[in-house]
N, C-alpha and C positions, 0 to 999 in steps of 0.2 A: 224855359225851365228855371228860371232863376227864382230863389226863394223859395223851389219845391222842396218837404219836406218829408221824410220816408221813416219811419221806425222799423226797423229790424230787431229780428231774435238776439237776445244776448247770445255771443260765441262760446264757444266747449273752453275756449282758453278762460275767459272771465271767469266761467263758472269755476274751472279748475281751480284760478288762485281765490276766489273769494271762499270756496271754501277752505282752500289752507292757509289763509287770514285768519277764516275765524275760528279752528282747532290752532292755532297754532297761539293764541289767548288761555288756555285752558290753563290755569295753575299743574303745575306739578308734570306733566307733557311736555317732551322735548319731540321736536318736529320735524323728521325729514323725510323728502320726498318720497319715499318709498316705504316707511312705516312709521308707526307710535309706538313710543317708549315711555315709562318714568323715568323722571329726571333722577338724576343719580343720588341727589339728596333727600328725596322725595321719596313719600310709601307708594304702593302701587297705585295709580286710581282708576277707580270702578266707573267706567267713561262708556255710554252709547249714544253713538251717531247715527240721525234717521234722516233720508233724505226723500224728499216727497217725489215722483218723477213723473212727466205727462206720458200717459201711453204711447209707447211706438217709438220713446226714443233711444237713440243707438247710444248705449253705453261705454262701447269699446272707443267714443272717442273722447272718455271723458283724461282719459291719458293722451299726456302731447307727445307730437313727433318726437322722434331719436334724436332727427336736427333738432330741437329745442335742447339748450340745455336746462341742467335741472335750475330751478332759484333757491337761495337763500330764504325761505319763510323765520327763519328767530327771531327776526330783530322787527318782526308785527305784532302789534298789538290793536285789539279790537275791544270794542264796547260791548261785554258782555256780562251777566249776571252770575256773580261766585257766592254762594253762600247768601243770598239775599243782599250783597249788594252789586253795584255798579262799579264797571273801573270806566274811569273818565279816560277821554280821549285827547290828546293836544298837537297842535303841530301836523306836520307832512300825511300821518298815516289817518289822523279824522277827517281831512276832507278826501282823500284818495281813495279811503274805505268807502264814503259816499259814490265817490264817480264808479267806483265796481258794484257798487247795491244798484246802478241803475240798468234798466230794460231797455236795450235796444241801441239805437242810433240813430241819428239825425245826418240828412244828407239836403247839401245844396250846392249851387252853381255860382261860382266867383270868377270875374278877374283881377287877376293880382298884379299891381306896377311892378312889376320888379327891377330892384336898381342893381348898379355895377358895384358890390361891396364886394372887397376883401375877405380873403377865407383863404383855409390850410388844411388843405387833405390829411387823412392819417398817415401820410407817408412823407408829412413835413414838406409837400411842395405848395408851393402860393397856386391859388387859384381864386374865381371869381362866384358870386352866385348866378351872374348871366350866363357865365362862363358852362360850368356842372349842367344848366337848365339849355341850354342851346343845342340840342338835339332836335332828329328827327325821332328820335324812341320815345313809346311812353317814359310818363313818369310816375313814380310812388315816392312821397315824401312824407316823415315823418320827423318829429324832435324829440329828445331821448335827453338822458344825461346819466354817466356809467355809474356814479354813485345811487342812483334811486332804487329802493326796493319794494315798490309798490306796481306803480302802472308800468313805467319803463321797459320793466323784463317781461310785460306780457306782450307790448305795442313788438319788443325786440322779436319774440318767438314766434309773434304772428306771421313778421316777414319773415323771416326763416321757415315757418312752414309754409308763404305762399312763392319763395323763391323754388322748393322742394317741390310744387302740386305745377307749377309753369313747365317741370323737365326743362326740355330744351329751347323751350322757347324763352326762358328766363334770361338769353343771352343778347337778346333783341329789347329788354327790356334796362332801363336806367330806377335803379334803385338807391334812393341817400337818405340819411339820417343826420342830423342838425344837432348838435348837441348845446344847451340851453346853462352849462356850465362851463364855460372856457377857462377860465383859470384852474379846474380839476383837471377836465378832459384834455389833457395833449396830445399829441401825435401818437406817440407809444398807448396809452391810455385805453385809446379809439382801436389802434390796433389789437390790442388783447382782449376789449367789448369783443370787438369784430369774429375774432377765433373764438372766442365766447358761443357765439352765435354762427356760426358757421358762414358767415358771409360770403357769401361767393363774389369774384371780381367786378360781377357788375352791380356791387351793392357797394357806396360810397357813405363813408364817415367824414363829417366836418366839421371842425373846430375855427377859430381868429381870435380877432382882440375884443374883447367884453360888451365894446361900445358896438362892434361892426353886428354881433351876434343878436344884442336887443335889435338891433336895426332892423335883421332878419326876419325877425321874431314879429314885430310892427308891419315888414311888409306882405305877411299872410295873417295878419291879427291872431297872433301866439301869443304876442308878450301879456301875460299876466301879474308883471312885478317880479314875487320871490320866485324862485325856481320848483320851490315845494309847491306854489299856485297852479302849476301848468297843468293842462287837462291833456287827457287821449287823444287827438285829431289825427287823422290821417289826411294828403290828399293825394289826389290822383290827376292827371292832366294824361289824355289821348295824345295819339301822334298828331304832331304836328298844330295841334291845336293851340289855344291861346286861355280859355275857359279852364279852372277846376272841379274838379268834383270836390265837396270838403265833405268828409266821413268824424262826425263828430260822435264820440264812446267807443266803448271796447269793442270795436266791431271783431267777428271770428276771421279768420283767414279764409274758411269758403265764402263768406260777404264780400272781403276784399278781393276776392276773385270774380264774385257775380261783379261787381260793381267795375273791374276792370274788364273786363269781358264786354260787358255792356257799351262802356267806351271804347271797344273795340271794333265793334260790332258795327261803330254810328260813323266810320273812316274808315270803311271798305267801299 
């Protein structure tokens, strides 16, 4: 299987924020989750949204779960045309607008060395990365960082809506998140993400020291440099197994449930 490559449907989440990306650009439009406004300095504007849709698809879920919390959309901006012109794009939110304009996902099969590095749960105790990964439960892992307002809060809401779609099986599963800003994310930090997102116990937040975190980063080919670089990946490892599955783009939360399922499936 190694090297096979899969494109999937963009997820109802992508969809969700890229389009409150790109209303949330609109001159004069103040933005939030539940409706539009003018901005309070602003005259009214005369604003319609058309949205094209393939036949047959289910709309009710273009709204996220309850567990999802709402995100911050203000502070996006998007490359769009005002008035005949252009507003240019710079920084964090023009390449992260690109990774949400993309279709689908790419999936393949890894194994990852993993070393004995240093790390610190959100509850300020020392732990290892052998250590969290030394299960017989699957695994879901993803890297996040609680300042980002782009990809982050979608990768975050997806596992919170695939913790919510497991029920109870979700308790036989090890779920963590890697945070890719250690000098932001502290302990406290991770725990308020965490409540954020409705984390349940077996969903693990990590932080350590700067050097220990790129290293992490290196030993599943994350690190991208700046922190604004970093891309969507998820991965996945089966029980007991040694192989990942790597879920590269916005995959939906029923994808990352076909795709754990499936590894599921292959260890019975």
């Amino acid at each position: 299987m190694k090297g096979f490559k899969h494109m999937g449907r963009l997820g109802n989440t992508g969809i969700t924020a890229a389009l409150y990306l790109a209303l949330a650009a609109v001159p004069g439009v103040a933005l939030s989750c539940g409706n539009l406004k003018p901005a309070s300095n602003q005259q009214p504007v005369n604003m319609t949204v058309a949205m094209n849709h393939a036949d047959g698809m289910d709309h009710s879920m273009h709204n996220m779960s309850d567990s999802a919390p709402a995100m911050d959309h203000s502070m996006h901006n998007m490359d769009h045309s005002t008035q005949g012109q252009a507003m240019p794009m710079t920084g964090e939110h023009a390449q992260h607008q690109q990774m949400m304009q993309q279709q689908g996902y790419a999936r393949s099969m890894h194994d990852y060395a993993l070393s004995n590095l240093s790390l610190v749960d959100m509850n300020g105790n020392a732990t290892t990365l052998k250590q969290e990964l030394d299960t017989p439960m699957p695994v879901l892992l993803n890297f996040i960082y609680t300042t980002c307002t782009s990809i982050c809060p979608v990768l975050s809401a997806t596992f919170s809506q695939v913790q919510k779609d497991m029920g109870s099986e979700v308790q036989n599963v090890r779920m963590i998140s890697i945070t890719i800003d250690p000098e932001q994310d502290t302990p406290a930090q991770l725990r308020s993400y965490a409540e954020r997102f409705h984390a349940g116990p077996q969903w693990r937040f990590l932080t350590g020291e700067l050097d220990n975190i790129i290293a992490v980063q290196k030993v599943f080919d994350i690190y991208r440099g700046a922190k604004t670089n970093h891309e969507p990946i998820t991965l996945l490892r089966a029980s007991g197994a040694s192989e990942w599955v790597r879920v590269e783009g916005l995959a939906s939360a029923a994808e990352i449930m076909k795709e754990f399922n499936s590894l599921a499936s292959t260890t019975r």
